[in-house]
N, C-alpha and C positions, 0 to 999 in steps of 0.2 A: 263441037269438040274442042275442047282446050288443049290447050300445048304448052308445055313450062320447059322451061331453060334453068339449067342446070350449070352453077361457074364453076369450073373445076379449075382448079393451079398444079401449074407442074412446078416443083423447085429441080433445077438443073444439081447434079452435083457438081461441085468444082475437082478439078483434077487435084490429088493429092501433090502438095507443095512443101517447103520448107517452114512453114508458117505451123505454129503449135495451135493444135486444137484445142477448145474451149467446148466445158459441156455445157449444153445448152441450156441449163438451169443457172449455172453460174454467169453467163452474158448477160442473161434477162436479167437477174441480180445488178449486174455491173451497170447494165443499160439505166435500169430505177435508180440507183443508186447516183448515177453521175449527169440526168438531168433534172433530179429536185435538188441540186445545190451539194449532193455527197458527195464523199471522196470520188475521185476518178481512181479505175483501178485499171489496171493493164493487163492484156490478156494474156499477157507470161503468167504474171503473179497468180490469174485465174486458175492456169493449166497446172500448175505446179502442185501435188497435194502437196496437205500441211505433214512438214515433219516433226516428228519428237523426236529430241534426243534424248538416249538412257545411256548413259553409263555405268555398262558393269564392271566390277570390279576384280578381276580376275581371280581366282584361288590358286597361289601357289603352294604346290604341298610340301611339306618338310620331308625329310629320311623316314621313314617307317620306323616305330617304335616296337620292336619285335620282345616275344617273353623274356629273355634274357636277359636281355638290355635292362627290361620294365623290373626285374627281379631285383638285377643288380643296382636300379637307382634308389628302389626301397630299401634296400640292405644300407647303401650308402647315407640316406637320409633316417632312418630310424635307427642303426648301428644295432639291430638285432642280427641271429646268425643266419645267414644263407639257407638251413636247412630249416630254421623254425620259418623262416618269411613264406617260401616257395610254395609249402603245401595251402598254407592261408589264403595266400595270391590267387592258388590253382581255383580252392574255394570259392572263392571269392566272384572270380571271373564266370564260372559255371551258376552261381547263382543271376549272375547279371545276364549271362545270355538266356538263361531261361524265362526271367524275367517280363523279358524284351520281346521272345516267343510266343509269351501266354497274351502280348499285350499293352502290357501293365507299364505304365508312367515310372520313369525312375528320378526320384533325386537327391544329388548329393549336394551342400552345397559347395562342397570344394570342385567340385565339377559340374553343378549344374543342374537343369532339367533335360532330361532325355526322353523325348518320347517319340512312338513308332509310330509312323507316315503312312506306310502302305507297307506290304507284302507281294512276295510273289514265289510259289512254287515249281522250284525248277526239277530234274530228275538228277536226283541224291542231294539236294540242298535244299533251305530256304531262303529267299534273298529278304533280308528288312530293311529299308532304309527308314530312316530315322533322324528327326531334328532334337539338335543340341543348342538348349538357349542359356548363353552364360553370362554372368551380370556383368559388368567391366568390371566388377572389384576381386571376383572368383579370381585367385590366385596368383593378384598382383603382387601379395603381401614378399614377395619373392620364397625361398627355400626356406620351411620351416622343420623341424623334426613329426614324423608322422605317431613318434612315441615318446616319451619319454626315457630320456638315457638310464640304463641300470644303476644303482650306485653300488 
C-alpha cells in the first residue's frame, strides 16, 4: 500500500498596518524588474494608480438672450421697422425649431452647424439637445448690417 505526502503551505496573513498595499501583479512586476538590472520601483509608486489629468473647462453662461431683446438687436442692426422684422423673426424661428424636431441638420454659416444629439420625450414637451459647431471665424467679422440700408 503506498502513501503519498502532500506539502501544503499556509501563508499567515499579516495584521493590517500603515504600510500601503501593493497588488500582487504589480510586486511580481517590480520584483522582475529590479533584479535583471531595471529600474527599482517603490511600492508607493506601485500602490498608487496612474492619474490623468483633464481639465475642463468650465462653461460660463452669459444673460439670456430673450425675443425681445433678439427683435430689438435686428431692428438696430438692419434699421428695418420693428413691425416689418418681428413677424419675419417669429417665421423664422418656428421654421428652425421645427427643423430641429423633424431632425434635420441645420446650417447657417453666420451661425454655424447645428445638429440634434439626442431627444427626449417629456409630458407636454420635447427636450433636444443639440451640438453647435462654429468655425472661429463665424462672426468675428464683428457687427455687420444684416440688410442693406434703404435709400
Amino acid at each position: 500500500m503506498a502513501t503519498s505526502t502532500r506539502k501544503t503551505s499556509k501563508t499567515r496573513s499579516k495584521p493590517a498596518s500603515s504600510a500601503t498595499k501593493v497588488p500582487p501583479a504589480a510586486a511580481a512586476a517590480a520584483r522582475r524588474g529590479a533584479g535583471k538590472g531595471g529600474p527599482a520601483v517603490s511600492k508607493e509608486a506601485l500602490a498608487s494608480p496612474a492619474v490623468t489629468v483633464v481639465e475642463d473647462k468650465p462653461v460660463v453662461s452669459g444673460p439670456v438672450l430673450k425675443k425681445p431683446d433678439f427683435i430689438d438687436a435686428v431692428v438696430a442692426r438692419s434699421g428695418a421697422k420693428k413691425k416689418d422684422v418681428k413677424p419675419i423673426l417669429e417665421a423664422a424661428m418656428a421654421l428652425l425649431g421645427e427643423a430641429l424636431e423633424e431632425g434635420r441638420e441645420v446650417s447657417f454659416p453666420e451661425l454655424g452647424k447645428l445638429k440634434v444629439n439626442r431627444e427626449k420625450e417629456l409630458s407636454g414637451a420635447k427636450v433636444i439637445v443639440c451640438k453647435l459647431r462654429r468655425s472661429r471665424t463665424a462672426g468675428s467679422a464683428g457687427p455687420q448690417p444684416l440688410a442693406k440700408a434703404a435709400e
